[in-house]
C-alpha positions, -999 to +999 in steps of 0.1 A: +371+714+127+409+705+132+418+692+164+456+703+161+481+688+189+470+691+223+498+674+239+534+685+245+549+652+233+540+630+206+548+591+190+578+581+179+577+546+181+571+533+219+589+567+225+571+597+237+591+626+215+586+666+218+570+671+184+596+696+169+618+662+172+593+636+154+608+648+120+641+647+124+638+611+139+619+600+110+642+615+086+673+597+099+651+566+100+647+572+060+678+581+051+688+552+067+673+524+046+666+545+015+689+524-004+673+490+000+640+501+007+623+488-018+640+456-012+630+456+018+590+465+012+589+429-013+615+408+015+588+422+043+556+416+030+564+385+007+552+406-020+518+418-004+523+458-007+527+455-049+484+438-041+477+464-017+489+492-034+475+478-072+441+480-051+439+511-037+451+527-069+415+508-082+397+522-061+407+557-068+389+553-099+416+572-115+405+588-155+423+606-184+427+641-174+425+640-137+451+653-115+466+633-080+488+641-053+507+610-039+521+620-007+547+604+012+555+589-022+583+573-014+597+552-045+570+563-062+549+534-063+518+547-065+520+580-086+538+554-112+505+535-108+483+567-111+507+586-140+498+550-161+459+558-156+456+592-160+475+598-190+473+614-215+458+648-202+465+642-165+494+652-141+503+638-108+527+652-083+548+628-060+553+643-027+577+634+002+593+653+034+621+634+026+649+646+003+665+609-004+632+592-006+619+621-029+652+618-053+652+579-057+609+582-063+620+610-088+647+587-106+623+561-109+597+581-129+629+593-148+632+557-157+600+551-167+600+579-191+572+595-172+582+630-173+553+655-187+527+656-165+545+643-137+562+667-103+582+660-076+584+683-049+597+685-013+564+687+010+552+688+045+516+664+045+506+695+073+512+722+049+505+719+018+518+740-010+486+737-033+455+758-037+426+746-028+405+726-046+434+718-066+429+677-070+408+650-082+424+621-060+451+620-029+467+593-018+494+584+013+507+547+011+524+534+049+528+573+052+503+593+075+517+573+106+550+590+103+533+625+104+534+643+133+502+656+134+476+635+116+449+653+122+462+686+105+475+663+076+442+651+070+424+681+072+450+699+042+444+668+020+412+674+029+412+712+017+433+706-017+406+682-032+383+691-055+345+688-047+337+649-055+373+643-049+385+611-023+414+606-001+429+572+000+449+562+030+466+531+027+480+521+062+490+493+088+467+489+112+448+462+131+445+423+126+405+414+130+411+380+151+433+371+182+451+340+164+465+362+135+475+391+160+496+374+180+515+356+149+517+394+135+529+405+167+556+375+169+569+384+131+568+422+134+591+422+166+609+387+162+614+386+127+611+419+110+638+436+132+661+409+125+652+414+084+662+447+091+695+436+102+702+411+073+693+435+045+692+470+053+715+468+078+700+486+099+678+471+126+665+498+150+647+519+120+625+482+113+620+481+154+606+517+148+584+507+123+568+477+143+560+504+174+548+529+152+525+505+136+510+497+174+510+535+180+485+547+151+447+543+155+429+515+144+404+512+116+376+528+133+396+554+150+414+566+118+381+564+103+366+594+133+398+610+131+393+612+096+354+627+098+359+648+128+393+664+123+402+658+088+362+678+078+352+643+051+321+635+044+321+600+042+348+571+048+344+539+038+373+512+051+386+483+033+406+454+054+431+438+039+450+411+045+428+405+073+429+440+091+470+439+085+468+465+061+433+486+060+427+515+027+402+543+040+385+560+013+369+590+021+350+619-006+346+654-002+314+663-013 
């Protein structure tokens, strides 16, 4: 059963936002660093995200013929990743709120030559436009913190997989021993700000994304949040990194 929002505010960053306001915010914050993005994802995580996201797209267990949603696509990392594994026979759709992010994911598929099979289209994660039962596999990459109400979110990817379908929610979330917090909390709001500054030129959007990190539930939080509001079955979660970065994988059964 979806929780919904209870509250009248909700997180942006540190900030305490009215929810019709999260969106806009987070827009801006994309359209912002859009350009360098990528750059920015390799600069960031010396190169870590390309090892996350190659192992969450193995554990999809991806086939020939199946069909995946990859929301908040971004770039397009992953739905490049799943298009490669699920061709020929399969389709993927790339999903993304935002327009800019959307278009430069798009080009990139463009690019590849990936075109049959493959859709881009403009998407809120809290409303999807799909029937249900309409996937084998959804993913959401360093997205689902961004969404305004996570429970709802999880609950429609929930509803548009097919029976012995799985979610896979790649995310920050927490480091698993006091030493490495505190050097991750030192480079998220010393260094990665400053990063920011030097290559996207824009510093306040990377200070966002340090608080927003802090703001969204831990591994075994997302993990309830995922059972009890999203409706899954199971959920399994995978640190990585050493809780850095965690991928929950949960099956509708």
């Amino acid at each position: 059963m979806v929780s919904g929002m209870q509250d009248e505010t909700t997180d942006f960053g540190y900030e305490d936002v009215p929810p019709g306001d999260k969106q806009a915010r987070v827009d801006a914050v994309f359209d912002s660093v859009v350009e360098r993005y990528d750059l920015m994802n390799d600069v960031m995580s010396l190169g870590a995200h390309r090892l996350w996201k190659r192992y969450t797209l193995e554990l999809c267990g991806l086939r020939p013929g199946q069909r995946v949603l990859d929301l908040a696509g971004g770039t397009g990392d992953l739905a490049l990743g799943a298009a490669r594994r699920v061709m020929p026979g399969g389709s993927v759709v790339l999903a993304d709120i935002n327009a800019s992010m959307l278009r430069r994911g798009r080009d990139r598929m463009i690019d590849a030559g990936l075109i049959d099979g493959i859709d881009a289209i403009q998407s809120n994660a809290e409303a999807l436009p799909f029937a249900d039962n309409s996937f084998d596999c959804i993913t959401i990459a360093f997205g689902l913190r961004n969404v305004t109400d996570k429970a709802k979110a999880l609950a429609e990817m929930r509803r548009a997989l097919r029976p012995g379908g799985r979610a896979c929610v790649l995310e920050f979330s927490k480091p698993l021993c006091a030493p490495l917090e505190q050097a991750y909390d030192f480079y998220s709001f010393q260094v990665l700000p400053r990063l920011g500054e030097w290559i996207a030129r824009d510093r306040a959007s990377y200070r966002y994304l340090a608080e927003s990190i802090r703001r969204h539930p831990d591994q075994q939080a997302l993990r309830r949040m995922m059972l009890d509001d999203g409706g899954f079955d199971e959920v399994e979660v995978h640190n990585l990194s050493g809780g850095i970065v965690a991928l929950h994988r949960a099956f509708k059964y």
